[in-house]
N, C-alpha and C positions, 0 to 999 in steps of 0.2 A: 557471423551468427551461426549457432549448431543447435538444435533441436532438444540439448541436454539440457536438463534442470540448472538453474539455478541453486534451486534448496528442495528439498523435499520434505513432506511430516509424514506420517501416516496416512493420509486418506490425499494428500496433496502434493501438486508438484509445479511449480513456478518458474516459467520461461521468460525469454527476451519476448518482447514483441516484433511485429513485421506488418509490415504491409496487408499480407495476406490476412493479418485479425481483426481487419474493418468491421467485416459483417459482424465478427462474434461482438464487437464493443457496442456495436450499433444494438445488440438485445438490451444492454443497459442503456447508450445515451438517447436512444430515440422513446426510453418507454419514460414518461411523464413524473410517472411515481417514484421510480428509483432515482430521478433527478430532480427530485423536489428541493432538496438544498445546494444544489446547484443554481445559479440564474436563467439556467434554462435549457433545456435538449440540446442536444449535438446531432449534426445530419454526417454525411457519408464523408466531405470533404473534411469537415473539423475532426471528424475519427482520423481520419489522416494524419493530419495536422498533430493530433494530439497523440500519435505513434512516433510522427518525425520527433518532435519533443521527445520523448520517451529514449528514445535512440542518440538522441544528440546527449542527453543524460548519463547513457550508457558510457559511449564515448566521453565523457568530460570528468565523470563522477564515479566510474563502476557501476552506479548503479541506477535505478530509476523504477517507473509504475514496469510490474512483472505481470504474465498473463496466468491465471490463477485457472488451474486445469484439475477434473476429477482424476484419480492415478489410475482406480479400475476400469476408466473409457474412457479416459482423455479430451472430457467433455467441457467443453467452456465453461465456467461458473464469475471469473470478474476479475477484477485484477487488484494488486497489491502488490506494495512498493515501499520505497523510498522516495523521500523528495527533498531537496534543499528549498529551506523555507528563512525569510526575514522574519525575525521575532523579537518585536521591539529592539531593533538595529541588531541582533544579534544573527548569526550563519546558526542555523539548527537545521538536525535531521528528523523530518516528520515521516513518522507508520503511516501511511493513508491505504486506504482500500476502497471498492466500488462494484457490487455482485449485481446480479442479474437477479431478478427482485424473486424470481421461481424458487431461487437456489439460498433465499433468505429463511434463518430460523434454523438451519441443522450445522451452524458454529463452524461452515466453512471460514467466515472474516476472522472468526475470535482467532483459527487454529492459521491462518495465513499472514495476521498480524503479528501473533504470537513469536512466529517463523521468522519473520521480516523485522523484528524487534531483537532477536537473538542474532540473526545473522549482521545487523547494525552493529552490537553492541561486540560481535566477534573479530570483523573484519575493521572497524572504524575505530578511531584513536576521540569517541566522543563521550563527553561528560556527562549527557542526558540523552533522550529519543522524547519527542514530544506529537503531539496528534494536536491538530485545528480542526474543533468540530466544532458547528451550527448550534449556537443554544441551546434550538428546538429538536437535536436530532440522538432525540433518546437512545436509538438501537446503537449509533454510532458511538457514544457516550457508555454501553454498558458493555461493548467491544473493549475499549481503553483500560477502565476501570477492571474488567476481565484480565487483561493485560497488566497488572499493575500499577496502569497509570493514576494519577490524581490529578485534580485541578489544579492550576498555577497562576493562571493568571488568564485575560480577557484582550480581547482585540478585536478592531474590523477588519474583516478581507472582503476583496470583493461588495462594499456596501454593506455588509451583511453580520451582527456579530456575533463574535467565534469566543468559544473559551479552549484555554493554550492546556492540555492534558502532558503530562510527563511524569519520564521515569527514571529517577537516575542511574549512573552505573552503577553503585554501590548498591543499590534497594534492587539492582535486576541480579549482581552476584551476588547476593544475600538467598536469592531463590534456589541454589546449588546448582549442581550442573545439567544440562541441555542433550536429548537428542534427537541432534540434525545432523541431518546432510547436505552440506554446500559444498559450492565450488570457492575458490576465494576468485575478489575482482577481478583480476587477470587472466582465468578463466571461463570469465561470463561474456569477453570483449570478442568480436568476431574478428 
């Protein structure tokens, strides 16, 4: 693991996670309201737990949830990623994101989804990018749709039901071309 970007945009830059990003995840999983559509908080050991994941992601997949940092002070803001997700039996790559509720409202998620949707669709040999959001989880929902995405279809996770957002590769290179900066996968593995 090296301390370099993953991807970067203009106002962002996107790392591996470590151990050491407990504390900063803990601004999001222990605060109530950013984790409303989630089942519920996360304390210090499940920030863990849910780095180890992250990591093992890394290792298996290239890729996984990235820690989403401001570029002019390198200040925690939330993270976003990738994730391998079952989609009605199918292997899909979902955009998910998750900010620290402060840092909500100035299009940090739109422009790190954005990043994390382009870098899928650059490095990955995939058909679609898809996002599982919360019925009720409007901001989440106008991230996607920001992003391109549309509704697809519906599903439970976690008890709870999700509508499946996606975009496919054609409608994303229909948008012309892209500037980022990435690493490719083999570059992002420590």
């Amino acid at each position: 693991m090296t301390d370099l970007p993953i991807l970067e945009t203009e106002r962002l830059s996107l790392r591996e996670m470590t151990r050491s990003d407990a504390d900063h995840l803990l601004e999001v999983f222990a605060d109530p309201i950013a984790m409303q559509h989630y089942p519920s908080t996360i304390d210090r050991d499940g920030a863990i737990a849910w780095i180890e994941r992250a990591r093992a992601s890394y290792a298996r997949h290239g890729f996984g949830f990235w820690i989403v940092e401001r570029k002019e002070d390198r200040r925690f803001l939330g993270q976003c990623g990738l994730l391998v997700q079952d989609v009605h039996g199918a292997t899909e790559v979902e955009v998910a994101y998750l900010f620290a509720r402060q840092f909500w409202g100035h299009g940090y998620a739109t422009e790190a989804a954005r990043a994390c949707r382009d870098w899928a669709f650059t490095h990955l040999a995939i058909p679609r990018a898809v996002s599982l959001i919360r019925v009720e989880n409007l901001p989440s929902i106008r991230v996607a749709e920001r992003n391109g995405m549309r509704p697809v279809s519906s599903l439970v996770k976690a008890g709870y039901p999700h509508r499946v957002y996606a975009i496919s590769r054609e409608a994303w290179a229909a948008k012309g071309p892209r500037d980022l900066k990435t690493q490719g996968p083999s570059d992002s593995s420590a």
